[in-house]
C-alpha positions in Angstrom: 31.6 -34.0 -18.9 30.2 -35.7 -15.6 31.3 -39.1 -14.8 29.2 -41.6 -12.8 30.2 -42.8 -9.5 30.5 -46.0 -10.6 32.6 -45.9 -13.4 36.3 -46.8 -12.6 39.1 -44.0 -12.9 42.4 -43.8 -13.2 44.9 -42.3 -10.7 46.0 -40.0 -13.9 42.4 -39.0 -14.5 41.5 -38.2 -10.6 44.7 -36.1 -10.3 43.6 -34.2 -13.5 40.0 -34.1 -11.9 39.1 -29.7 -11.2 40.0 -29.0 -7.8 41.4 -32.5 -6.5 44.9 -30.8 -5.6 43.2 -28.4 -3.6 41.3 -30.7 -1.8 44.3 -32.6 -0.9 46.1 -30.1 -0.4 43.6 -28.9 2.4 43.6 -32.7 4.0 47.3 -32.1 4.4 47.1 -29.0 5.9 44.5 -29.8 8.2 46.2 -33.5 9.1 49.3 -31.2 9.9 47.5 -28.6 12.1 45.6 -31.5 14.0 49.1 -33.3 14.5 50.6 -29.7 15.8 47.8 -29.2 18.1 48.7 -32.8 19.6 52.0 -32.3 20.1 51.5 -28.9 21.7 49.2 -30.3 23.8 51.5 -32.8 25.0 54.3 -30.2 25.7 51.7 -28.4 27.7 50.5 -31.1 29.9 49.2 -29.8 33.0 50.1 -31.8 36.5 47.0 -33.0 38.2 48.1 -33.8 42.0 46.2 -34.8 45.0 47.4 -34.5 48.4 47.5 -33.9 51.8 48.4 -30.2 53.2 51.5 -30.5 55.4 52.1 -26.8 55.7 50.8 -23.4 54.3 52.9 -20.4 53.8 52.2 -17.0 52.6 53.5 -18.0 49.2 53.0 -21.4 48.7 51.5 -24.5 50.6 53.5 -28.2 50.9 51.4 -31.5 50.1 51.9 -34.9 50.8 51.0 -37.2 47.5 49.5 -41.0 48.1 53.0 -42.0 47.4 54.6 -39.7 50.4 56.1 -37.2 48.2 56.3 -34.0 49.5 55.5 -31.2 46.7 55.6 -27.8 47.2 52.6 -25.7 45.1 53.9 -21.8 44.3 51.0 -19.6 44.2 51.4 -16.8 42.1 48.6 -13.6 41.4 47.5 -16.1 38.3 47.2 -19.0 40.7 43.0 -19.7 40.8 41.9 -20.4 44.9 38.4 -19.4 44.7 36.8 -22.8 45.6 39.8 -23.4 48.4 39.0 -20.1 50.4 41.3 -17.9 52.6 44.8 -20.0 52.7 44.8 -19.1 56.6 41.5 -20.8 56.6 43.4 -24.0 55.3 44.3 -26.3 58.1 46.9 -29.5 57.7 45.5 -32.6 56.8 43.1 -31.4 54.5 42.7 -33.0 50.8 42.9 -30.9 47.9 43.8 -31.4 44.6 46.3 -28.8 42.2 46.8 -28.1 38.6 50.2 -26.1 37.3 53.4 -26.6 35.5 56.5 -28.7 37.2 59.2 -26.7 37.9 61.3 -29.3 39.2 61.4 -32.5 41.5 58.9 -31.5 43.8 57.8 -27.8 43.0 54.9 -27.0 41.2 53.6 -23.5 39.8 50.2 -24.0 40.5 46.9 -22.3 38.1 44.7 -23.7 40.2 43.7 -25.1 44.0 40.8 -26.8 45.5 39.7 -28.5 48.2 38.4 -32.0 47.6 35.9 -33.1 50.0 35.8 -36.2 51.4 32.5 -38.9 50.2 31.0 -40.5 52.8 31.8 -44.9 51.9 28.1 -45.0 53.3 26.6 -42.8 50.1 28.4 -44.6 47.6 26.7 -47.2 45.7 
């Protein structure tokens, strides 16, 4: 028999209700994957850094931060330069900004490089 909308029920009767513990039992499942996704996500934080080339090597290239840290970014095969160029085309002092995974105080495997160009103060509004 069909109930109306607005006619009160009972805890007892809802949980008795076809399909309710399905239905709940999908909420938890997807409130669960939702809160997995989150903490994953967390775990995998990428690093965002800006800086200041110091110095490029072959295998990596050192950065100043806006705080004066010095951070050295590993590129690996996987590391993604397309928008920075040739490294030997990349000359000290320019700005570019790095994405990768901490490996300790001041290394970082880097995923990806650019350059960040600089805006001209006149252009902005």
């Amino acid at each position: 028999m069909l109930r109306l909308l607005h006619t009160p029920m009972t805890l007892k009767e809802l949980w008795h209700t076809p399909g309710i513990k399905t239905l709940l039992a999908c909420a938890l499942a997807s409130a669960l994957f939702t809160l997995g996704l989150f903490i994953y996500s967390l775990d995998r934080q990428d690093n965002r850094i800006v800086g200041t080339v110091i110095l490029v090597n072959e295998g990596s290239i050192v950065i100043e931060d806006p705080r004066g840290q010095h951070l050295t970014l590993l590129i690996t095969p996987d590391t993604k330069t397309r928008a920075l160029g040739p490294l030997g085309d990349l000359a000290p002092g320019t700005l570019v900004m790095a994405s990768g995974e901490r490996i300790g105080t001041s290394t970082i495997e880097a995923f990806g490089i650019r350059r960040i160009e600089e805006r001209n103060e006149e252009r902005r509004p």
